[in-house]
C-alpha positions in Angstrom: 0.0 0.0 0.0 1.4 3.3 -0.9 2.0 5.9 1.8 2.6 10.0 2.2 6.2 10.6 1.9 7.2 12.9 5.0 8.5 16.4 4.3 11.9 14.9 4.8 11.8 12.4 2.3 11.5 15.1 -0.6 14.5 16.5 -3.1 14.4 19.7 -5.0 15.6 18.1 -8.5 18.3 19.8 -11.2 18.3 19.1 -15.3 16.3 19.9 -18.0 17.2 24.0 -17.7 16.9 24.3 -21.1 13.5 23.2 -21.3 11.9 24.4 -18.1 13.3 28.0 -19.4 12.0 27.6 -22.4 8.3 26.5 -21.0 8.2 29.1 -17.5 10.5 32.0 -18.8 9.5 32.1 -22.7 6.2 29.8 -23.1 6.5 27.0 -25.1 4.0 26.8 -28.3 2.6 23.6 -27.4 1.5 23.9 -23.8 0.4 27.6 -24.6 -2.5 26.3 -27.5 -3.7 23.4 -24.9 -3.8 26.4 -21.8 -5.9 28.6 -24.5 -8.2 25.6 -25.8 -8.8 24.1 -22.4 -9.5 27.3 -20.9 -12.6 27.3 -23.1 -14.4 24.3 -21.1 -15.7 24.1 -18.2 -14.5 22.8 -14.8 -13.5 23.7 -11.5 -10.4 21.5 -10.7 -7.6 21.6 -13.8 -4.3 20.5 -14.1 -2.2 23.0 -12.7 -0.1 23.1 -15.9 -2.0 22.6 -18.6 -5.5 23.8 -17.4 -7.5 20.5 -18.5 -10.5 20.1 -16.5 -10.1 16.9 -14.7 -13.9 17.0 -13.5 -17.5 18.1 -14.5 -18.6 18.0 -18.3 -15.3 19.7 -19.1 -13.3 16.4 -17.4 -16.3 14.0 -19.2 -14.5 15.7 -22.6 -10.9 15.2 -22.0 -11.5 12.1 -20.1 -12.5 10.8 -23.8 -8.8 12.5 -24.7 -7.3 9.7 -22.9 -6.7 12.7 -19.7 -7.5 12.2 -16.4 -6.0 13.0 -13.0 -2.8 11.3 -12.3 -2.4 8.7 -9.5 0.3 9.7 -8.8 -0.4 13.4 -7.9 -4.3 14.6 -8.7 -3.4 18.4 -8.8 -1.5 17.4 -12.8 -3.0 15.3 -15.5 -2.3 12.1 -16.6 -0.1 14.0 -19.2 1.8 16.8 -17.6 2.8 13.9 -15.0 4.6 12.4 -17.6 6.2 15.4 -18.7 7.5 15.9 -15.0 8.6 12.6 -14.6 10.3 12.7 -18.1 11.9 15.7 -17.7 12.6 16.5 -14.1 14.0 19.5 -13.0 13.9 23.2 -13.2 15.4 26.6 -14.1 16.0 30.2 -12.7 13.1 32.4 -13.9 11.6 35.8 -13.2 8.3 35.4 -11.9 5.2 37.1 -9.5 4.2 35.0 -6.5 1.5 35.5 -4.3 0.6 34.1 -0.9 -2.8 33.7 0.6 -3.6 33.0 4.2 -6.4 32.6 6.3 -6.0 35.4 9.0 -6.8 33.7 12.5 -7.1 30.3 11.2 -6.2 28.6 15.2 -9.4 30.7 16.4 -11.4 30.6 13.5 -11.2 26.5 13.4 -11.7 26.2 17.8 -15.2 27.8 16.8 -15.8 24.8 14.1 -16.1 21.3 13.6 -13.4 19.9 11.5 -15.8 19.6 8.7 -17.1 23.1 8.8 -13.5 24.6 8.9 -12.6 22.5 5.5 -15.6 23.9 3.9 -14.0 27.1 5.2 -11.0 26.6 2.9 -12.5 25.1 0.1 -14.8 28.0 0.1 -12.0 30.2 0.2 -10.0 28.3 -2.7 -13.1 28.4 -4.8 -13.2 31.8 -4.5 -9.6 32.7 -5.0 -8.4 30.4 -7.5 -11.0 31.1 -10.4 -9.6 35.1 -10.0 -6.4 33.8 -10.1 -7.2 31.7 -13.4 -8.5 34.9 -15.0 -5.9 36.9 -14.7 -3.3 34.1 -16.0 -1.5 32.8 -13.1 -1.6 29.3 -11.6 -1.8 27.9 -8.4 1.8 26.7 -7.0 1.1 25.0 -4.1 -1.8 24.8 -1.3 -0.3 25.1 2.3 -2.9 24.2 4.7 -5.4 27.3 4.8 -2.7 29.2 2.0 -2.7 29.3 -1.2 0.7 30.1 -3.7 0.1 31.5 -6.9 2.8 32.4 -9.4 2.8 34.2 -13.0 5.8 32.7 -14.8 6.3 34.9 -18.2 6.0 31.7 -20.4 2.8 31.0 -19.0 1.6 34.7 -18.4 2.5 36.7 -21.4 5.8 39.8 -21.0 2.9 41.7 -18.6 2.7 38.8 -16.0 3.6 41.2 -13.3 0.5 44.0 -14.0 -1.7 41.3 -14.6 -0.3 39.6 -11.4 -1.0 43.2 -9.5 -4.6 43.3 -11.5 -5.2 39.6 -10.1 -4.3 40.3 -6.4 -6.6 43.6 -6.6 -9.2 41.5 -7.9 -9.3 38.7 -4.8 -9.4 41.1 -2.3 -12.9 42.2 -4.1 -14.1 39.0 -4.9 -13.7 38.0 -0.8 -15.5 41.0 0.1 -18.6 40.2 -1.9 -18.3 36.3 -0.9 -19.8 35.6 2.8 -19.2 32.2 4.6 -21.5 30.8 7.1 -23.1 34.9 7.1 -19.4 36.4 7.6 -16.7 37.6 5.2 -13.5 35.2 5.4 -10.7 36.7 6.9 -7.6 36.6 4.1 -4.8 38.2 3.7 -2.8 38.6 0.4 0.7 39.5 -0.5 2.1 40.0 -3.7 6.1 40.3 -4.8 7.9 39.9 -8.0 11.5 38.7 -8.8 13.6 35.8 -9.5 13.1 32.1 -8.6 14.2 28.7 -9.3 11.1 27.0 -10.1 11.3 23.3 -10.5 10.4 19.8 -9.8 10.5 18.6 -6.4 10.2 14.4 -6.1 9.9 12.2 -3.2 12.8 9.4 -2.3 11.0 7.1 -3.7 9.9 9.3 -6.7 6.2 8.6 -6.5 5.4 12.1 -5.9 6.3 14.9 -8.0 5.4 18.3 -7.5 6.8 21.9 -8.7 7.9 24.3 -5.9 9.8 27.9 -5.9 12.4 28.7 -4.4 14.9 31.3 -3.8 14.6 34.6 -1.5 12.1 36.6 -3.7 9.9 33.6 -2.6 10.3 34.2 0.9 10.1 37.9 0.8 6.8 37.1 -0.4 6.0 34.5 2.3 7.1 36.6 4.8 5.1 40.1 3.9 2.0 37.5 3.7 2.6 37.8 7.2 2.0 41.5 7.3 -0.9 41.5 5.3 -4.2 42.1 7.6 -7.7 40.9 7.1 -8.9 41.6 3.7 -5.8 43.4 3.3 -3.3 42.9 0.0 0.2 44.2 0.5 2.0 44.6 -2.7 6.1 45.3 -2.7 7.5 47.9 -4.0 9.0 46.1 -6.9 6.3 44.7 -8.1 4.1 47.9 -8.8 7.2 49.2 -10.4 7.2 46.4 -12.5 3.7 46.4 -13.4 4.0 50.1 -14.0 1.5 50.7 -11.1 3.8 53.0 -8.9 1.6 56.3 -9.1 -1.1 54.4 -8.2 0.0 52.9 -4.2 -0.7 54.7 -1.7 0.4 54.5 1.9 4.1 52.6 0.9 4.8 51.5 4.2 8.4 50.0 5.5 8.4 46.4 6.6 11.1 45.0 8.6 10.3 40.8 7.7 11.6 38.2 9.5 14.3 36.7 8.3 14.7 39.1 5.2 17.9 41.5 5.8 16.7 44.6 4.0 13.7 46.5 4.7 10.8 45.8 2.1 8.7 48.5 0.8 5.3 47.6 -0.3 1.4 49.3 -0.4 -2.2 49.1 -1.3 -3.5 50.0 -4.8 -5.9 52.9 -5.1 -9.4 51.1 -6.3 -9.9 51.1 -9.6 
């Protein structure tokens, strides 16, 4: 019987650079026409690479494809599982990321039933990750009550970092206008753009394979997730310069993160 590899028991995996540039940094051809055509059906779980919709009509269609979740990791299709096992690896790209965390979640959960605090996240995933989806990101990674989203070039166009800001802008909306259980779910968002090595990430026994970030632009952004209040999304300073969207912050506050040497400088965006 197979069981979940500890935390311990996974390796960040090298090789491939060439490739992994060409598909995160630049876009490569072929995954970009799948993204676009299965963008056009419907479905609320999709392979986090290639966008098919692995449930609903939209998975009844590419199930006849010949795709389907992978068994050995449900969040890629049948597919793009085999392209991660074939070519494991990774490369340095530029990149936004964004985390997403449940403000309170210790409280919130001693005033629910197990069951009630999952439908908590879900409901919170269900309305984040279709915003996120819009404005062309993908989702990284779920944490527990966080979710990581990231706008690689290659997968987000040579904007990725306005439409990353646009995106973030958007979520904080979108949670203010959806209610859980009568009462507005408590997120907060941060948003940062730099450089990562984004790659595979395998288990010992390699029968779990998963893409990760790394690098410290990714834990700035961890970190000023930290910041970020209630309904709140904190955006550095570099990336509304990168988007363009400098004019438009307003109270740039100074953030002294933990762990992160130099002082970060990030701000709201004026709504649009």
């Amino acid at each position: 019987m197979n069981t979940i590899p500890h935390l311990d028991e996974f390796a960040r995996e090298e090789g491939n650079e060439e490739l992994w540039h060409q598909v995160f940094q630049i876009g490569h051809p072929v995954l970009a026409k799948k993204q676009r055509r299965f963008t056009l059906l419907p479905g609320r779980t999709r392979c986090k690479m290639c966008y098919a919709p692995l449930n609903g009509f939209g998975g009844w269609i590419t199930k006849r494809m010949g795709l389907e979740a992978s068994s050995r990791n449900p969040l890629f299709c049948n597919a793009c599982d085999g392209f991660l096992k074939a070519f494991p690896g990774g490369a340095e790209v530029d990149l936004a990321i964004m985390f997403c965390d449940l403000r309170g979640s210790v409280e919130i959960s001693s005033r629910m039933s197990p069951k009630e605090f999952k439908e908590l996240i879900v409901f919170m995933r269900e309305t984040i990750i279709p915003v996120l989806w819009r404005s062309e990101g993908f989702v990284l990674q779920f944490q527990g009550d966080s979710i990581i989203g990231v706008w690689p070039p290659g997968f987000s166009g040579e904007d990725y970092v306005k439409k990353a800001v646009d995106g973030a802008f958007k979520m904080t909306e979108a949670l203010k206008n959806a209610t859980f259980q009568g009462e507005n779910v408590p997120v907060g968002i941060a948003l940062h753009s730099g450089r990562a090595y984004l790659g595979t990430v395998a288990s010992v026994g390699n029968d779990l394979q998963e893409v990760s970030a790394f690098g410290y632009d990714v834990n700035v952004a961890a970190r000023l997730s930290d910041a970020a209040k209630a309904g709140e999304v904190l955006i550095s300073e570099a990336a509304l310069n990168a988007a363009g969207r400098q004019d438009e912050a307003v109270d740039l506050q100074s953030f002294d993160l933990k762990g992160v040497e130099m002082t970060v400088q990030a701000g709201h965006l004026i709504k649009q």
